[in-house]
KOLLO-854218 format. One record per residue: residue number from 1; residue in one letter; chain; x, y, z of N, C-alpha, C in turn. Coordinates in nm, 3 decimals, always signed. Each point is the difference from the previous one (the first is absolute). Layout:
REM KOLLO-854218
   nr  rest  kette    neast   nnorth      nup   caeast  canorth     caup    ceast   cnorth      cup
  NUM     a      A        X        Y        Z        X        Y        Z        X        Y        Z
...
This chain:
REM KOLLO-854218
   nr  rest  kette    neast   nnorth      nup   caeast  canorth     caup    ceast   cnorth      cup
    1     x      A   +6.505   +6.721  +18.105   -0.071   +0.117   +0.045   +0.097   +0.099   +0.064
    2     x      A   +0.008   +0.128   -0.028   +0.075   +0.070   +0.018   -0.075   +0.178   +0.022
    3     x      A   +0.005   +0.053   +0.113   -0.095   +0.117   +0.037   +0.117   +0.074   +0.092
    4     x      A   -0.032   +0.108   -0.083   +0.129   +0.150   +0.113   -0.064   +0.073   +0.012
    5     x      A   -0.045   +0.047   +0.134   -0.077   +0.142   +0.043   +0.095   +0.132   +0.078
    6     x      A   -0.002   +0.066   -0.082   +0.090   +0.140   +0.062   -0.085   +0.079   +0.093
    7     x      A   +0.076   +0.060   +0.092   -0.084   +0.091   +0.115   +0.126   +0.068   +0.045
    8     x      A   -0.083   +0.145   +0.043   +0.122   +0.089   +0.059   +0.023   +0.154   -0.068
    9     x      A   -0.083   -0.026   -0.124   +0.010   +0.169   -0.063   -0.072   +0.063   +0.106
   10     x      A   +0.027   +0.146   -0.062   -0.048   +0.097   +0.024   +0.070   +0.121   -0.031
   11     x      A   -0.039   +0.138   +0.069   +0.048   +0.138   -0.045   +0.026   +0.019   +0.103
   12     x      A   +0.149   +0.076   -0.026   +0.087   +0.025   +0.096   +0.088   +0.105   -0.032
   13     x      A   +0.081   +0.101   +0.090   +0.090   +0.121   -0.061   +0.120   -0.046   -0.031
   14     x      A   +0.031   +0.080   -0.093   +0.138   -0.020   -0.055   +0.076   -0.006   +0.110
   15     x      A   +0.142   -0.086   +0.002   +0.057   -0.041   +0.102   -0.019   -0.127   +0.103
   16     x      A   -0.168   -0.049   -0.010   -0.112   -0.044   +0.083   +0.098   -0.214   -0.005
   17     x      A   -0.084   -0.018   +0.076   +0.028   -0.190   -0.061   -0.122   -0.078   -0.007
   18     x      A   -0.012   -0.133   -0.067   -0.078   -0.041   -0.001   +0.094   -0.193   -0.048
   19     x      A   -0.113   -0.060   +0.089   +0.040   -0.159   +0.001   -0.063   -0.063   -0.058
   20     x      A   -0.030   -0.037   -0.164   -0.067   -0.116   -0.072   +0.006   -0.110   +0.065
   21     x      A   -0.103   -0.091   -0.065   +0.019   -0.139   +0.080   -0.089   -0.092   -0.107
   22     x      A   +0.040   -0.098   -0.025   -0.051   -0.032   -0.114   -0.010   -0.192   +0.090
   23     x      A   -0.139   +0.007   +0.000   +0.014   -0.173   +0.065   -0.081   -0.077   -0.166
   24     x      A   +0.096   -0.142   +0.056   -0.014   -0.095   -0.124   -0.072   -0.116   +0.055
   25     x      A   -0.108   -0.070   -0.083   -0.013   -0.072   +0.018   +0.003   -0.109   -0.111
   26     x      A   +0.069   -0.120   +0.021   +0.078   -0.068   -0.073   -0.047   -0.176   -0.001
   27     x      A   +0.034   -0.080   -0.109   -0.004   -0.116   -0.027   +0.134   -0.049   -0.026
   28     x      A   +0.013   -0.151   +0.034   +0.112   -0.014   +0.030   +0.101   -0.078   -0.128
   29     x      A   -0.082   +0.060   -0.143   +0.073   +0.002   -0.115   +0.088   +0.142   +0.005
   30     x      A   -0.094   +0.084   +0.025   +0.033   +0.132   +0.023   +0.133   +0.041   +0.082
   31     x      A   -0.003   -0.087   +0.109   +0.072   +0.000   +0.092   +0.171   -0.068   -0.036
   32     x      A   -0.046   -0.088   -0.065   +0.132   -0.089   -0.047   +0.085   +0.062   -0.110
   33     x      A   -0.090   +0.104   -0.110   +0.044   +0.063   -0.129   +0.034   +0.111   -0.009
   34     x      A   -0.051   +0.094   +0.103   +0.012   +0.171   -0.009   +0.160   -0.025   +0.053
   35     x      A   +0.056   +0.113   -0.042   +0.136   +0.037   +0.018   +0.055   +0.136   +0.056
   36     x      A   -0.138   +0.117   -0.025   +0.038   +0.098   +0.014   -0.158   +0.087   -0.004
   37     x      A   -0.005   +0.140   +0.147   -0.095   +0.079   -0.066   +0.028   +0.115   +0.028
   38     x      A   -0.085   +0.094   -0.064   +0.080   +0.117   +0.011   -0.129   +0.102   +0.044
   39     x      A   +0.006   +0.135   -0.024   -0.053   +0.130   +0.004   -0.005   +0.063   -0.103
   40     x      A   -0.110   +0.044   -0.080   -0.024   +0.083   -0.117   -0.060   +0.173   +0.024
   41     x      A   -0.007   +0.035   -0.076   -0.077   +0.116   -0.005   -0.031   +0.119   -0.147
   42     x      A   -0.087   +0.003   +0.037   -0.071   +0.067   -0.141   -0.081   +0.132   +0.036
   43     x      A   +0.042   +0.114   -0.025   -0.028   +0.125   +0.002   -0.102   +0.012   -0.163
   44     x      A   -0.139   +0.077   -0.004   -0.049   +0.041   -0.053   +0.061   +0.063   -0.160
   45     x      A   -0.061   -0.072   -0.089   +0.101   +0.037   -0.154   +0.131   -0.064   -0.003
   46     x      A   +0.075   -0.020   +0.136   +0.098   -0.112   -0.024   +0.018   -0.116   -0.002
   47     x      A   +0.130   -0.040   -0.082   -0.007   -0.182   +0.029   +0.072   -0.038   +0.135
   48     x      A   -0.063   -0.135   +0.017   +0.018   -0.036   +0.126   +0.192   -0.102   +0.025
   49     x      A   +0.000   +0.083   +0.139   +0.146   -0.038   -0.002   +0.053   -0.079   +0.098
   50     x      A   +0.084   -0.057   -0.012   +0.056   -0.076   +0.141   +0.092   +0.079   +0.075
   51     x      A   -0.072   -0.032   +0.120   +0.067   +0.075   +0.143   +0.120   -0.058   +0.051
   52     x      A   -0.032   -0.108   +0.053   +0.071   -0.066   +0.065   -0.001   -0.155   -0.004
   53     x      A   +0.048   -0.109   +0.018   +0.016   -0.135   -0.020   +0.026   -0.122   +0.099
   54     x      A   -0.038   -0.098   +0.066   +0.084   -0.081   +0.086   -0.022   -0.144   -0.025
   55     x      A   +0.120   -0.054   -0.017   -0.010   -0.185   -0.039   -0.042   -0.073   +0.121
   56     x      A   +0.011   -0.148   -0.046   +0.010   -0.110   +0.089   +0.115   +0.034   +0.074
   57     x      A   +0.070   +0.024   -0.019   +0.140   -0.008   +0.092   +0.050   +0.156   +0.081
   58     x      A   -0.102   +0.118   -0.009   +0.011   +0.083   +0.067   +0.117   +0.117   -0.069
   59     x      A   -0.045   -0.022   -0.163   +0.103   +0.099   -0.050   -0.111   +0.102   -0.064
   60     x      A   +0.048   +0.086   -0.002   -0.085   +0.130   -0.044   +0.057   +0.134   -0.080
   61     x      A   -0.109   +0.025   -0.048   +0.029   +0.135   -0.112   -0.088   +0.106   -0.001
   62     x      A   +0.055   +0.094   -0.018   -0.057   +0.156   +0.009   -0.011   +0.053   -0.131
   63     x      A   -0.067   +0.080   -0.064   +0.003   +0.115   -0.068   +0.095   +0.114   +0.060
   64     x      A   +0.047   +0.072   -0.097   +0.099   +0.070   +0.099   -0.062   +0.152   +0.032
   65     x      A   -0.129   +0.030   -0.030   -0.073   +0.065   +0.071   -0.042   +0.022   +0.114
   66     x      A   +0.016   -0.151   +0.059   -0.055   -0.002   +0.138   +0.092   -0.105   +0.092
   67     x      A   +0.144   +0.012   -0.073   +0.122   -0.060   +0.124   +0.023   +0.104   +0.063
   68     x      A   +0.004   -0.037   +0.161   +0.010   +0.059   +0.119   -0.122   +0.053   +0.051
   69     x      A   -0.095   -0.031   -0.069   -0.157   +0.034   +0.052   -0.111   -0.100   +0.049
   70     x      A   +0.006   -0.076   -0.094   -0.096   -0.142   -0.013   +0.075   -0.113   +0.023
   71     x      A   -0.026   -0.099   +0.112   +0.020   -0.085   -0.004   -0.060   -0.143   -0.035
   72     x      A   +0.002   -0.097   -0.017   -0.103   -0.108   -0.021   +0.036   -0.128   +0.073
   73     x      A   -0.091   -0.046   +0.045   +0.040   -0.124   +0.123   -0.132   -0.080   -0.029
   74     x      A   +0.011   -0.123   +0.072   -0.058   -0.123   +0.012   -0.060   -0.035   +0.124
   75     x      A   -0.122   -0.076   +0.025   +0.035   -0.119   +0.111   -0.071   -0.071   -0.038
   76     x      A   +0.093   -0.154   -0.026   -0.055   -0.107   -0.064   -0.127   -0.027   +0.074
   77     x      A   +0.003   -0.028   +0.137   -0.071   -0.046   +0.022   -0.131   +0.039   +0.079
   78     x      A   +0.013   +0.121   -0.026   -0.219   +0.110   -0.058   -0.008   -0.014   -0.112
   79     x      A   +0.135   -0.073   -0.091   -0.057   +0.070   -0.164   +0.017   +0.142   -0.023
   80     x      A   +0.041   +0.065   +0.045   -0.006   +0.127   -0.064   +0.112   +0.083   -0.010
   81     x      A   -0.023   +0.078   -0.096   +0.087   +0.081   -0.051   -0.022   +0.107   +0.042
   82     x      A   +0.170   +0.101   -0.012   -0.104   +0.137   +0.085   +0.166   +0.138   -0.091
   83     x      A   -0.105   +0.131   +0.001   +0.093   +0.072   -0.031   +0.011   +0.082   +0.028
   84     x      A   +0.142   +0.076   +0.091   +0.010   +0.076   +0.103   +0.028   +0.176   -0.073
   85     x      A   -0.116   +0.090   +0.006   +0.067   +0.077   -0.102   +0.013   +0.144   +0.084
   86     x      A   +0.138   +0.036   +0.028   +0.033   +0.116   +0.039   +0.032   +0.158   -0.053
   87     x      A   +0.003   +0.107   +0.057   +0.040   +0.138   -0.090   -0.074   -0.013   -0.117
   88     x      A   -0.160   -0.037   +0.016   -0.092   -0.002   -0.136   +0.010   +0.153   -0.081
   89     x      A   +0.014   -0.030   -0.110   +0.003   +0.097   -0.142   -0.142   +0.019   -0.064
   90     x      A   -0.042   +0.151   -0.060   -0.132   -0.007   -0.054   +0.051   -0.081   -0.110
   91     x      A   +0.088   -0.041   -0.069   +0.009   -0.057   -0.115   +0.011   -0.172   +0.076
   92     x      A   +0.034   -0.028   +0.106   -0.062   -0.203   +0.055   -0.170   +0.006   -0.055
   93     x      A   -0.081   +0.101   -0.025   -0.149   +0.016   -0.027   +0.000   -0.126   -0.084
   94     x      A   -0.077   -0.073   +0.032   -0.019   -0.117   -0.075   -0.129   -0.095   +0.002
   95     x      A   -0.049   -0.095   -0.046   -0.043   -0.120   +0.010   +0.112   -0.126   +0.071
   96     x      A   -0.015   -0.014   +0.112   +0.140   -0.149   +0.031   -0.117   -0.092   -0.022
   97     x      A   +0.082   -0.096   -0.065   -0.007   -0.158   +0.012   +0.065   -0.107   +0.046
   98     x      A   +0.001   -0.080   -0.012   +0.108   -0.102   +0.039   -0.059   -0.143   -0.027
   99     x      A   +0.093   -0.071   -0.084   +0.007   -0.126   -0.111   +0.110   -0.100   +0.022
  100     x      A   +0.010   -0.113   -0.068   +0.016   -0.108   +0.014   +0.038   -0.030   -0.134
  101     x      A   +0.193   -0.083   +0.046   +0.037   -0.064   -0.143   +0.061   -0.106   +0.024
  102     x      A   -0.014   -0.085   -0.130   +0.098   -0.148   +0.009   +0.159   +0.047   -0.027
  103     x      A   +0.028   +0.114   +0.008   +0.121   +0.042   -0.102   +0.082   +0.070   +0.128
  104     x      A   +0.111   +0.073   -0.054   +0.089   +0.100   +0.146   -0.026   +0.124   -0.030
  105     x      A   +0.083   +0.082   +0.126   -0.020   +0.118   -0.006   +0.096   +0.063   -0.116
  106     x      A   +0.049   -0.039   -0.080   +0.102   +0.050   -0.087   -0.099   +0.040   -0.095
  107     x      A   -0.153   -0.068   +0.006   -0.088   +0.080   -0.116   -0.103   +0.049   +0.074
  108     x      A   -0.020   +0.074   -0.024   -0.117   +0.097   +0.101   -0.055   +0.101   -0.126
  109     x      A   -0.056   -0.122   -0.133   -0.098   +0.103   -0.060   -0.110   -0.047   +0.023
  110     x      A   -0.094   +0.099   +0.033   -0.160   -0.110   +0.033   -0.001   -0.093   -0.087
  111     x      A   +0.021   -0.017   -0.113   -0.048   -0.157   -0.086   +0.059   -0.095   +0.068
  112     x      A   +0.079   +0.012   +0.115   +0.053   -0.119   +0.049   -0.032   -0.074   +0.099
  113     x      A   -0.136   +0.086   +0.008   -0.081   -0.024   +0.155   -0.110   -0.034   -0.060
  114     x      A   -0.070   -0.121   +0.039   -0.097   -0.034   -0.024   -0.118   +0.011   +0.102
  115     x      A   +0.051   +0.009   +0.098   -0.128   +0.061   +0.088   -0.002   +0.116   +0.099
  116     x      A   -0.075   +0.051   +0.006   -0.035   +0.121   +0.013   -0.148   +0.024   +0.090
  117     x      A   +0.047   +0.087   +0.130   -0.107   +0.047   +0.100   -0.062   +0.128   -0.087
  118     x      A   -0.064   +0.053   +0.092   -0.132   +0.114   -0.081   +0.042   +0.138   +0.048
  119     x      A   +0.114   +0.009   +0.063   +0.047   +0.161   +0.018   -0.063   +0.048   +0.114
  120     x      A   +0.069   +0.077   +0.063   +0.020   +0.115   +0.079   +0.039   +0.146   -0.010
  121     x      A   -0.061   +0.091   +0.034   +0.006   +0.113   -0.064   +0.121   +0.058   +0.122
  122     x      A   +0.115   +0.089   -0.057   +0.048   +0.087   +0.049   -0.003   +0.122   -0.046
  123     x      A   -0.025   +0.125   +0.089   +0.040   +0.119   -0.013   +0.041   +0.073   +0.062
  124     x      A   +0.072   +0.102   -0.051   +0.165   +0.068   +0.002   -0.051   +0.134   +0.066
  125     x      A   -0.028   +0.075   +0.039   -0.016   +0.160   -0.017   +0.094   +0.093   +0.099
């Protein structure tokens, strides 16, 4: 059993910040196999892309859209994931998600994530 709930959108001015937070709740197959989760996002008519990335071992990856803006962090032990997003752009306008893989951050195409919370809306203006 495997469940990710995102919280933390909203609309905000360009420049503005905003802190995703994505809590997991987990089984402890789940727990033993995942390797890596990340941050998605999907803007209206577009395909959905990877943001950002972080392993078991605290290594991580950016899109290079949003290095020096977004950060992504952990705490094992709330479970949750969280994503720190600064100097917001009308183009960060998005759907965020945030998912779950048996695999690393060296692949960060959604097919590599098999699970998947229900989104949070951000907007840019």
């Amino acid at each position: 059993h495997v469940q990710l709930v995102e919280s933390g959108g909203g609309s905000v001015q360009a420049g503005g910040s905003l802190r995703l937070s994505c809590a997991a709740s987990v089984d402890t197959y789940y727990s033993y196999s995942s390797n890596s989760m990340g941050w998605f996002r999907q803007a209206p008519g577009k395909e959905r892309e990877g943001v950002t990335c972080i392993d078991r071992n605290l290594n991580t990856r950016y899109a290079d859209s949003v290095k020096g803006r977004f950060t992504i962090s952990k705490d094992n032990a709330k479970n949750t994931l969280y994503l720190q997003m600064n100097s917001l752009k009308p183009e960060d306008s998005a759907m965020y998600y945030c998912a779950a893989s048996f695999g690393y951050c060296n692949n960060m195409a959604p097919g590599a994530f098999g699970y998947w919370g229900q989104g949070t809306q951000v907007t840019v203006s």
